[in-house]
N, C-alpha and C positions, 0 to 999 in steps of 0.2 A: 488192624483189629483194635478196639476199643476197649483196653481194660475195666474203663470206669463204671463201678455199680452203679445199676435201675434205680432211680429214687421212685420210691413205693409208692403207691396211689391210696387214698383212702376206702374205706371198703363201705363207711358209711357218712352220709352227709350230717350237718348239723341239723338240717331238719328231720331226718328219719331219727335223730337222740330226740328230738321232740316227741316224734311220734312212738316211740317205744316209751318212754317215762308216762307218755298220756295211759296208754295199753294196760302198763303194767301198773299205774295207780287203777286203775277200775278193777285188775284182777287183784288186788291188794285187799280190796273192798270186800269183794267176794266169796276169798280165802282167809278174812281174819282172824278165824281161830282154828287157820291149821297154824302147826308149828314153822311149817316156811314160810310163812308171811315176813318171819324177820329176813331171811335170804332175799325175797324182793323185795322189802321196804328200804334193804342194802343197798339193794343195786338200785332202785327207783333214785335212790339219793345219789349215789355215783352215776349215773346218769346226768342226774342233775347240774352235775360240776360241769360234766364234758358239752352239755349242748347247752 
């Protein structure tokens, strides 16, 4: 029997971070003056790191 932990697979590609960061700057657009815009302008940016 094999003790050695599963190395993890990723659950999403660098180009699906592409395509969410596209997503969520249009909804960004659309919602700019509700107050969560800042919540996805957040993540639109941390997005942006990762893909």
């Amino acid at each position: 029997m094999d003790a050695t932990p599963q190395r993890s697979r990723a659950v999403f590609s660098t180009e699906d971070f592409g395509l969410m960061k596209e997503a969520i700057g249009e909804h960004i657009k659309k919602i700019a003056d509700d107050p969560r815009s800042a919540k996805f302008s957040n993540l639109y940016h941390r997005l942006g790191r990762l893909g």
